[in-house]
C-alpha positions in Angstrom: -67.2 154.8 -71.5 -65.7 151.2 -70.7 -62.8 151.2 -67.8 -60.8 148.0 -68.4 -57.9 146.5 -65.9 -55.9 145.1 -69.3 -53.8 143.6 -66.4 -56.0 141.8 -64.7 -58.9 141.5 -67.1 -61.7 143.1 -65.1 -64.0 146.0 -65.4 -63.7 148.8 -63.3 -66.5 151.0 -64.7 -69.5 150.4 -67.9 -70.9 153.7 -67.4 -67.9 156.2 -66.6 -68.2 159.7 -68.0 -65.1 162.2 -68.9 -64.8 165.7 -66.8 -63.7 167.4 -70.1 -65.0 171.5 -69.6 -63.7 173.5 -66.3 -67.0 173.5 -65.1 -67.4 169.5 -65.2 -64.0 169.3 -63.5 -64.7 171.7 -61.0 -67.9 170.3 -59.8 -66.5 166.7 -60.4 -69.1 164.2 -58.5 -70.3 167.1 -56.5 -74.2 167.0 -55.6 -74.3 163.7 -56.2 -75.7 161.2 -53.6 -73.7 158.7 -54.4 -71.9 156.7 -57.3 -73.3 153.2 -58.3 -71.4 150.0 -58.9 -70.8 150.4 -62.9 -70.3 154.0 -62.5 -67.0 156.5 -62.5 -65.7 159.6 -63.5 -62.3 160.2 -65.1 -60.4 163.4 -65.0 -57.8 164.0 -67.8 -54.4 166.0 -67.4 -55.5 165.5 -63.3 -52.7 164.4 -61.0 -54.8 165.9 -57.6 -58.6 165.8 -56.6 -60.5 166.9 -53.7 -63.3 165.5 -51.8 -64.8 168.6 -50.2 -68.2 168.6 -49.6 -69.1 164.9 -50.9 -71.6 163.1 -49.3 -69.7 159.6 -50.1 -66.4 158.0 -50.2 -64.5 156.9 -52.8 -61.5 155.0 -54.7 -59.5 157.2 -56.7 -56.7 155.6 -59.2 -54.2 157.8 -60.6 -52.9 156.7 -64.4 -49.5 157.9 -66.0 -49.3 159.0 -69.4 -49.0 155.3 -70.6 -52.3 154.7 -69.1 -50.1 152.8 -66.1 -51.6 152.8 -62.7 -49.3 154.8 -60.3 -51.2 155.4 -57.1 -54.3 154.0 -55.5 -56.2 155.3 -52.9 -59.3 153.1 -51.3 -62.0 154.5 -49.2 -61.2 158.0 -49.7 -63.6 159.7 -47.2 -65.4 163.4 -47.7 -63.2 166.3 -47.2 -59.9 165.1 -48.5 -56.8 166.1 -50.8 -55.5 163.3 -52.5 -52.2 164.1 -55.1 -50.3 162.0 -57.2 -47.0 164.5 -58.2 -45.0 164.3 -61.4 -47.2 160.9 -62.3 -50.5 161.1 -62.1 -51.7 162.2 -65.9 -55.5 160.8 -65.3 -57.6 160.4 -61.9 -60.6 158.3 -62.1 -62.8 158.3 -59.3 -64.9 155.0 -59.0 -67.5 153.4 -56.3 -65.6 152.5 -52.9 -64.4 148.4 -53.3 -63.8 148.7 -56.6 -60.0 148.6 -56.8 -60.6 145.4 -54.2 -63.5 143.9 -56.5 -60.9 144.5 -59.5 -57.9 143.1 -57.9 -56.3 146.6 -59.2 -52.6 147.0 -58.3 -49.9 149.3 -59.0 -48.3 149.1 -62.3 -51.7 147.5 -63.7 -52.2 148.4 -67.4 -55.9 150.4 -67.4 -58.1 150.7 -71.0 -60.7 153.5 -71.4 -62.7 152.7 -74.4 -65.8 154.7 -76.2 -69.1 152.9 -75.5 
């Protein structure tokens, strides 16, 4: 899957995958060693994540129900809870410097499309 800042017409991910079953959500990025540029996961119906036992940092963006980002979080280190209450519909978790390499804001409109 394609991520796509509509906003400010960049790319935020060409290789993200969808945590769709419990067991992909649990484990999330989990035993990874780390997540590439061009990589990132999203989350559905997720408005809190955890960093627990990662390896790596991360930035996380939260999307609304519009698909609207609502909270950003850059450089989110290993063993951290990060929530977005009442707004946060998806969480995608992307390389660290990608909402800076993407010029992503708050309020930016965010595109997931099917390879």
């Amino acid at each position: 899957m394609k991520i796509i800042n509509l906003s400010k017409n960049t790319v935020l991910a060409e290789n993200a995958v969808v945590a769709k079953s419990l067991l992909s959500r649990l484990k999330g990025l989990l035993g990874r060693g780390v997540l590439t540029k061009g990589e990132g996961l999203i989350i559905p119906d997720c408005g809190s994540i955890h960093t627990f036992f990662m390896g790596f940092s991360i930035d996380v963006i939260f999307l609304d129900n519009h698909r609207r980002v609502t909270k950003i979080k850059k450089s989110v280190g290993p063993f951290r809870l990060i929530d977005c209450p009442f707004t946060g519909q998806i969480t995608i978790e992307l390389p660290i410097g990608m909402i800076d390499a993407s010029t992503t804001d708050i309020g930016d409109k965010i595109d997931i499309q099917i390879a």
